[in-house]
Every structure is written in structure tokens, then in C-alpha cells.
C-alpha positions in Angstrom: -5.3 -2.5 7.0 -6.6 1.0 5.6 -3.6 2.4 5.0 -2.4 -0.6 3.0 -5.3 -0.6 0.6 -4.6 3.1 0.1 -1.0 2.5 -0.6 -2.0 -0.4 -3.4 -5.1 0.9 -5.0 -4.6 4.5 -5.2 -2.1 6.5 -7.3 -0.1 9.2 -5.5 -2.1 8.4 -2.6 0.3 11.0 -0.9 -0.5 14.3 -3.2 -3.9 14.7 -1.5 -3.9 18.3 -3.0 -4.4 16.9 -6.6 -8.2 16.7 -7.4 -8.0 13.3 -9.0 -6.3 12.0 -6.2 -8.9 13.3 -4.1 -11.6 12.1 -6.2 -9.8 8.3 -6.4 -9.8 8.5 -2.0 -13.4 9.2 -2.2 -14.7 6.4 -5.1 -12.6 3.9 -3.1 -14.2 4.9 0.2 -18.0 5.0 -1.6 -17.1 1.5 -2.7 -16.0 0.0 0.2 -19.3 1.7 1.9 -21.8 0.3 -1.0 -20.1 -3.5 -0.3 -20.0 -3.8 3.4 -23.1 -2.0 3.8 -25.2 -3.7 1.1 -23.7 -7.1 3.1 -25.2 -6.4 6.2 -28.5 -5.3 5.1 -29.3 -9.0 3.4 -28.1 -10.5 6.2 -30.2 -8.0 8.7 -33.5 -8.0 6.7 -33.4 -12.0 6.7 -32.8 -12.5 10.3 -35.5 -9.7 10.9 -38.1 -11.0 8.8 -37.1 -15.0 10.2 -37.8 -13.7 13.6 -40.1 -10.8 13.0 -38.2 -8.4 14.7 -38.8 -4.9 13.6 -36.1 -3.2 15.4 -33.7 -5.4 13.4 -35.5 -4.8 10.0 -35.4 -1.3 10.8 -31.5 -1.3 12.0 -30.9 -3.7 8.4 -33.4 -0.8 6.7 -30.8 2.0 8.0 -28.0 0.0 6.5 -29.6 -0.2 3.2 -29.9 3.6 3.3 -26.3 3.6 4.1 -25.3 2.0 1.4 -27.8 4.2 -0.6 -25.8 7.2 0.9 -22.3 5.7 -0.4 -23.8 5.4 -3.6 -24.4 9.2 -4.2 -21.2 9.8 -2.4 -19.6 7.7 -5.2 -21.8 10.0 -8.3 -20.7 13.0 -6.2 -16.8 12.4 -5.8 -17.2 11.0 -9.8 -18.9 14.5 -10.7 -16.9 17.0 -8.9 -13.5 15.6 -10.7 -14.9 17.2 -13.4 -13.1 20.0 -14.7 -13.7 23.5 -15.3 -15.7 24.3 -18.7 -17.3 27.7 -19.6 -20.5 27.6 -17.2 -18.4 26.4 -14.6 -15.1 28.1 -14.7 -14.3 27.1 -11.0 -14.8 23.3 -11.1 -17.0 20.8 -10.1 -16.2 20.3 -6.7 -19.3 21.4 -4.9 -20.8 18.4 -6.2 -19.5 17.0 -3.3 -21.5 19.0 -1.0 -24.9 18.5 -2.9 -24.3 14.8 -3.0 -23.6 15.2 1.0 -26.9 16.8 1.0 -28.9 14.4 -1.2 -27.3 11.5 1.5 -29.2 13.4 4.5 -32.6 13.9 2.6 -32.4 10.2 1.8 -31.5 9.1 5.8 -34.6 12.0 6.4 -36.9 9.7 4.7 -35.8 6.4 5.8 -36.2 7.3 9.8 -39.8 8.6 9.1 -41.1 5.4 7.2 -39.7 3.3 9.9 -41.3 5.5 12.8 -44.4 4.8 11.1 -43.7 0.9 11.0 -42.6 0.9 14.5 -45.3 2.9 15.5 -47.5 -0.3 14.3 -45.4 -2.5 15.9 -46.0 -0.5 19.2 -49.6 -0.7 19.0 -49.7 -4.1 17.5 -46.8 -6.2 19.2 -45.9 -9.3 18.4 -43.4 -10.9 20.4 -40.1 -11.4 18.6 -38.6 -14.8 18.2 -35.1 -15.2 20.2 -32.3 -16.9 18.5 -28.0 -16.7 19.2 -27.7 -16.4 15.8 -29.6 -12.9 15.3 -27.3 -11.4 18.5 -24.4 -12.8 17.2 -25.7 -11.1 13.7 -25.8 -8.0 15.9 -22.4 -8.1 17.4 -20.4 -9.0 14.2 -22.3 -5.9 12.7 -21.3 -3.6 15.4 -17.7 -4.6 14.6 -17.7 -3.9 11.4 -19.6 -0.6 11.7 -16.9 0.4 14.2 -13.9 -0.6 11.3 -16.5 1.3 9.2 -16.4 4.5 11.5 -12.6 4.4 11.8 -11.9 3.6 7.6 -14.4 7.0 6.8 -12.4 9.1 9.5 -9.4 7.9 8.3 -9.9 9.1 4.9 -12.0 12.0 5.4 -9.0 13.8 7.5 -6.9 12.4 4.9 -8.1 14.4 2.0 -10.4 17.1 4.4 -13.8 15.9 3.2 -16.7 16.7 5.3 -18.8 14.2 3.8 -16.2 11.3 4.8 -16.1 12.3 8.2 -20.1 13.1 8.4 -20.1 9.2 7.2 -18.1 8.2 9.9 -20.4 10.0 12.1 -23.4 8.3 10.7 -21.3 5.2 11.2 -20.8 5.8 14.7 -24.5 6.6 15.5 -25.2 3.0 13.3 -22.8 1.3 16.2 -24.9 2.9 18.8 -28.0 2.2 17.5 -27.5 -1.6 16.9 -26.2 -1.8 20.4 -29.6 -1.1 21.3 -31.3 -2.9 19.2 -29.3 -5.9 20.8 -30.0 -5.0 24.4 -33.6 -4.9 23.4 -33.0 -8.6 21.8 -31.8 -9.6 24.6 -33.9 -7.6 27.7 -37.3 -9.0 25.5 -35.9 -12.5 25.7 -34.8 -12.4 29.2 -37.9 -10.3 30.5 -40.7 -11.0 28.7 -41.2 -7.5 28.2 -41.5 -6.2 24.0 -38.9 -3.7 23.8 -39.0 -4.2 19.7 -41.3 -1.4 18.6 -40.0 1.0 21.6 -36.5 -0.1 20.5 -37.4 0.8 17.0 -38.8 4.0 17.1 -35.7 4.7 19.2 -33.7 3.8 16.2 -35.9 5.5 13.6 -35.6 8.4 15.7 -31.6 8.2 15.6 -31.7 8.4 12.5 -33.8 11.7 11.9 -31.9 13.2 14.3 -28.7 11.9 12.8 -30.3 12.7 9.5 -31.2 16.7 10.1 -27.7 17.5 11.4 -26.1 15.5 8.1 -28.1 18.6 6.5 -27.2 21.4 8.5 -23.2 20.2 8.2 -23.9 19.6 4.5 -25.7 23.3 3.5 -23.0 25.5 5.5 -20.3 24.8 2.7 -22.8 25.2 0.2 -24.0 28.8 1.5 -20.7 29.7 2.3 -18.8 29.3 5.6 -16.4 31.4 7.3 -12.8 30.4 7.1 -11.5 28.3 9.8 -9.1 30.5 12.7 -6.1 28.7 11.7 -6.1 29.6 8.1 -6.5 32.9 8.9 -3.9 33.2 11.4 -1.6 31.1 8.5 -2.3 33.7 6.2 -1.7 36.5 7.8 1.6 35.1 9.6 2.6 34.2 5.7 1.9 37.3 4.0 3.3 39.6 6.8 6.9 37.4 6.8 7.4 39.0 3.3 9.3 42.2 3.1 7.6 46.0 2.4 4.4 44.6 3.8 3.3 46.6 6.3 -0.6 46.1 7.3 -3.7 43.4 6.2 -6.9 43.7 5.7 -10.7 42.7 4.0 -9.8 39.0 3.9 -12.0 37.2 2.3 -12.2 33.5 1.1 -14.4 31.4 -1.0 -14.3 27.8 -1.3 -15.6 25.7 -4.4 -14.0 22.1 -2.9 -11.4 21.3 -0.9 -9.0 21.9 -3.5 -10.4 25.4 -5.2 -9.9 27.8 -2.8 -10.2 31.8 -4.1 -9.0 34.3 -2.0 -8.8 37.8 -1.8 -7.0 40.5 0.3 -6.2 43.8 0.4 -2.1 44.6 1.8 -0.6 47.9 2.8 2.5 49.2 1.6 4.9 52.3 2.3 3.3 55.2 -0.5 6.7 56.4 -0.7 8.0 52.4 -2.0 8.6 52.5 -6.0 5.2 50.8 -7.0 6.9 48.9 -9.2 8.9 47.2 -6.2 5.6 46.8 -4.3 4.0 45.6 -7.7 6.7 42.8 -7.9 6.1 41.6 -4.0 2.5 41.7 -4.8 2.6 39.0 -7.6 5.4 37.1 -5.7 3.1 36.5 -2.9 0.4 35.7 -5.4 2.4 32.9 -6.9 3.3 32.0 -3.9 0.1 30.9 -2.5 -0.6 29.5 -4.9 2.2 26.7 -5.1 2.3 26.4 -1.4 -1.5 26.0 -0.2 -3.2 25.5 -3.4 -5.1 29.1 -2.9 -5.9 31.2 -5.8 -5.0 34.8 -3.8 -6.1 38.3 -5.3 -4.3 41.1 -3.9 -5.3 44.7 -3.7 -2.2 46.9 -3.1 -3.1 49.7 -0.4 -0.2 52.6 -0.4 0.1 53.7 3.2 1.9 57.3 4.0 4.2 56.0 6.7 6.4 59.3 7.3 3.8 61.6 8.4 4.4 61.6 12.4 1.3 64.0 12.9 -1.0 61.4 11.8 0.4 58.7 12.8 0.3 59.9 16.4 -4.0 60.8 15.3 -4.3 57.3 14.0 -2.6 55.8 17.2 -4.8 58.2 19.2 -8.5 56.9 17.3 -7.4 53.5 17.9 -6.8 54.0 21.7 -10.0 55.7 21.5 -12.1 53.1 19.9 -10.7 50.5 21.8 -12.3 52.3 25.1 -15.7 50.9 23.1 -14.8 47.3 22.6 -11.5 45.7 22.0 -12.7 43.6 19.3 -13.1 46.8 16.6 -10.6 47.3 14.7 -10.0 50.2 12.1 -7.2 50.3 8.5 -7.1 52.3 5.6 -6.8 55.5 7.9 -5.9 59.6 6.4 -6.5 62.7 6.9 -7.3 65.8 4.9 -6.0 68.1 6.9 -8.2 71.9 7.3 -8.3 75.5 8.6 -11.2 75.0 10.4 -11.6 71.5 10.5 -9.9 68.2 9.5 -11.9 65.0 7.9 -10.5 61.7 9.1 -11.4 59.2 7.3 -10.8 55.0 7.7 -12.5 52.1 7.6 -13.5 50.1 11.2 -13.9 46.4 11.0 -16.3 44.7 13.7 -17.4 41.0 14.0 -20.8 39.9 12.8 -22.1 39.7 16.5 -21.4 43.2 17.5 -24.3 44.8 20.1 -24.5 48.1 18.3 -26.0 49.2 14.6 -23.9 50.9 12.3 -25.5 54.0 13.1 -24.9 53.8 16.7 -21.8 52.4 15.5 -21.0 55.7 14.0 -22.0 57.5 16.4 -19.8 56.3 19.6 -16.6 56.8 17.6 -17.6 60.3 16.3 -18.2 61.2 20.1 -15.0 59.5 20.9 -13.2 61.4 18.0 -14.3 64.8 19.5 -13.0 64.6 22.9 -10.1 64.0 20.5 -10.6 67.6 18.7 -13.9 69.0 18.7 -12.6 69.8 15.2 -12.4 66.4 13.6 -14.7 65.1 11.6 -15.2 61.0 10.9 -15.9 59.8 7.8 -16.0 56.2 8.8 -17.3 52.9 6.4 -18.5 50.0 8.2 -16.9 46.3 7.4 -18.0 43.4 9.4 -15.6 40.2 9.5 -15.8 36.9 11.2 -12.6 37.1 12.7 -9.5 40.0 12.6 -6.6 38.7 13.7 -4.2 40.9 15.9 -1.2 41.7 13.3 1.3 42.3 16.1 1.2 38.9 16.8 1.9 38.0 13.5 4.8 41.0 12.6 8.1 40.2 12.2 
């Protein structure tokens, strides 16, 4: 059914890399959310107030704040199709994300009043009327809130958006909730015991909790998130298939929407290679990236003496060295000035963001490591920290 109304109502539904495309995925799925969400509130509310159950106004009340929630979805997906201008020279398509976060603040808000109503309802109860036709209200509702879960993951993966998918999420938490809401329905009427108010705090609660990860998942784009392992690994297996490159290093990648990704990297290349050869592989790859994964790639070329046995046997030596501290350190961008009396090495080590040590003490254990080396070398080392370094044998070809 989904993938029919895709194929008839959007354009190109296929090139999910093309930003309108992408924004025509996500005003569809806002509309569909604003209809079907809007539908089951009116009916909820009136069987709620008709019966004067809470936990069903409160259940119709989390509707209407879905609906609410599709709403900015659909202003955010219309604002980040945007394009670039002169105070926003990468896009628009953050929008997305704020909207995303402007969804959770609203859910945030919506699960506190109703705490506070079924609070009352606690201390006050008032026994809910039974009737077929609010649990067969509650059934049909979890049906479509489960087609609603499957349409928002369907189209989230489609075109990558994490505010799709945190939608069908939501959705799914809406099935859950409404199942209890009708086993309270049903357990009151069968029981005599007033599971309403219980039943709705439950539900209020749901949706704060729902409501404060929605934020979390929404602010880590926003701040900036570390690429995925995947996309490093592809990038590195990519740029290493190409001929004269020899070494990788300092990835790093920032994301402005799904499709405006910037990337930058530094490669290594033989120092004795014309540069105007390593120049031309440079700008290929570049253009490369670009027409293959949509990713704006800056490269900094890094001439690497490959010829000099003596220190590449000293550079192979550190690394064994270092590794005797933790496997997970790696080091690039490594020479040596060569003395009388002594001899500076100098290189770069790269060490994820959870590493034990402090740079200084850092410094230190390599330096001691270095002199059982030669007592004569000296280490003049820079600290970089990165997420993730992938091991580049895996990757050479």
C-alpha cells in the first residue's frame, strides 16, 4: 500500500539523494500523520468525554499531539528544501533536526498536563462507563497506529531521516500505550477495580519518557555526531582503491542534512611522486565523492618519504612500541631530523576519545618507550583524538 502511494504521488521517488525528493517523502509522510492522527483524536476525545474515561482522553490527547508533531515535521521538511543563500551557504537542512526537536518539547508538555489530570482522577475517581464501542474504538486505533509505525519506518530508511524513524518509534510506544489503556477498560469493567487514573498516569508517563529520548536523538545531530563505522570503513576502503595513495588520516565529517555532507581528510603520497600527478589523483578523488556518495570531500595532500629504509625500520619500530601501551593508538605523519648527538622524531598519535591516560601522561609513556628505543631520540609528538581509526591494512589493496 506504501509503496504504491510513493510510486504515484512522488516524483523520482527513486533518486532519494535529490533534496526535493527528499523533502516531497517527508511532506507526504507529515500529511499522512496530520490526517490519520487528527482522525483518531475526534473520535478518542468523544468516546472519552461520553464515558468519562481519562485514560482514553489522555491516549486521544497524545494523538492530538501527534498530529501536532507531523505538523512541524511538515514546516521542517518545507524549510530545510530551502536552498543555500549568503547566511546559509550550506542549506537548510538542519531544519529538519530543530523541527525534530520542537516535536519532543511539544510531546514533553503534553505528558506533564495529563499527569496532572490523571493525578486528579486518582484522587478523585470516578468510575468509567463500559461500552463495546470505546474497546472496539481502541482496537481499530491500535491497527492503525501499527500501519502508522510501519508507513514512518518505511520512509524514514527510505530517505535516512531520523525524525521519520523517531516517529515510528513514537508510533510504536502510541500502540503500546493504547493496549493498556484497553486492558484497563476492560480489567475496570470486569473487576470493579478503577484502573483509569493509574492507567493514565501510566500513559502520561509514556509519553515523557518517550518524549525526553525524542530530545536526546534529536540534539545529537544538531551538536554534531560522530560518523557512523560503516562510512568510515567505506571511505577509507574507497580512497585507498585509488592508485599512489599510500596512507589516511584526520577524517573528519560534518553533516548539514542527510544530503550535505562535508568532509575532510588528509592522504599520504610517495614525496618523490611528481606533485603534479599526486595533484591530479587528489581532485579525481574529490570529484569522485562527490558524484558517487553525495559528499563534498576536502583533501590535504601529505608527501610521505617512502625510500628511506632507516626510518622506515624507526617508524616500524615506534609503532611496535606504542602498541605495547594500547593497541587502539595509532600514530601518521611520522620523520625524522636526523643528529650528531641526538635525533628528533616527530609524528602525530591518534587515540580515541575514551582513552585512560591525559595527554601528558600520554606523552610521557611513548617518550619512555622511545628511549629504550635510543636513549638518543627525542619525541616531538601532537596529540589527535578520533572516534574511530580504522586499521588501513584491512583496507590496502
Amino acid at each position: 500500500m506504501t509503496s504504491i502511494l510513493i510510486k504515484k504521488l512522488i516524483k523520482n521517488y527513486k533518486n532519494t539523494g535529490n533534496s526535493r525528493v527528499r523533502e516531497s517523502y517527508g511532506k507526504f509522510a507529515s500529511i499522512v500523520g496530520i490526517t490519520s492522527n487528527l482522525l483518531l483524536f475526534i473520535i478518542k476525545i468523544t468516546v472519552g468525554l461520553l464515558f468519562n474515561s481519562i485514560s482514553i482522553i489522555a491516549d486521544a490527547v497524545n494523538n492530538l499531539s501527534d498530529s501536532g508533531s507531523s505538523l512541524v515535521t511538515l514546516l521542517g521538511f518545507k524549510l530545510s528544501g530551502k536552498p543555500a543563500d549568503a547566511n546559509h551557504p550550506f542549506g537548510h537542512q538542519r531544519m529538519e533536526y530543530i523541527s525534530g526537536l520542537a516535536v519532543s518539547f511539544i510531546i514533553l508538555f503534553l505528558g506533564l498536563q495529563l499527569i496532572q489530570s490523571a493525578f486528579e482522577k486518582i484522587l478523585h475517581p470516578e468510575l468509567p462507563q463500559f461500552s463495546m464501542i470505546s474497546v472496539v474504538i481502541l482496537i481499530a486505533s491500535i491497527l492503525i497506529k501499527l500501519w502508522q509505525c510501519l508507513f514512518y519506518r518505511k520512509i524514514g530508511k527510505t530517505i535516512n531521516s531520523l525524525t521519520l524513524v523517531a516517529t515510528s518509534i513514537d508510533s510504536r510506544n502510541d500502540i503500546i500505550a493504547t493496549a493498556s489503556v484497553l486492558v484497563a477498560t476492560i480489567v475496570t469493567y470486569l473487576t470493579g477495580f478503577n484502573l483509569d487514573g493509574y492507567m493514565g498516569m501510566v500513559v502520561a508517563l509514556f509519553i515523557i519518557f518517550s518524549g525526553i529520548n525524542l530530545v536526546r536523538e534529536t540534539i545529537s545531530p544538531l551538536l554534531g555526531m560522530s560518523p557512523t563505522n560503516k562510512l568510515v570503513d567505506r571511505i577509507y576502503k574507497k580512497i585507498l582503491g585509488y592508485e599512489h595513495i599510500i596512507g589516511l588520516h584526520d577524517l573528519i565529517i560534518h553533516n548539514y542534512g542527510e544530503s550535505k555532507t562535508y568532509a575532510s581528510i588528509h592522504c599520504e603520497v610517495p614525496a618523490e611522486l611528481d606533485c603534479l600527478i599526486s595533484h591530479s589523483v587528489i581532485d579525481q578523488i574529490e570529484r569522485d565523492f562527490l558524484k558517487d556518495m553525495h559528499i563534498h570531500l576536502i583533501i590535504h595532500m601529505d608527501p610521505v618519504i617512502t625510500d628511506d629504509e632507516k626510518t622506515n625500520i624507526l617508524k616500524q619500530k615506534v609503532e611496535q612500541a606504542i602498541a605495547t601501551i594500547s593497541s587502539d593508538i595509532h600514530i601518521h605523519d611520522f620523520r625524522v631530523v636526523w643528529g650528531f648527538n641526538h635525533s628528533n622524531l616527530i609524528f602525530d598519535v591518534v587515540v580515541p576519545f575514551d582513552v585512560e591516560w591525559s595527554n601528558e601522561e600520554l606523552k610521557i609513556m611513548i617518550t619512555t618507550e622511545i628511549y629504550k628505543i635510543n636513549p638518543t631520540y627525542h619525541a616531538v609528538i601532537t596529540i589527535d583524538y578520533n572516534h574511530y581509526v580504522p586499521d588501513q591494512d584491512a583496507f590496502s589493496v
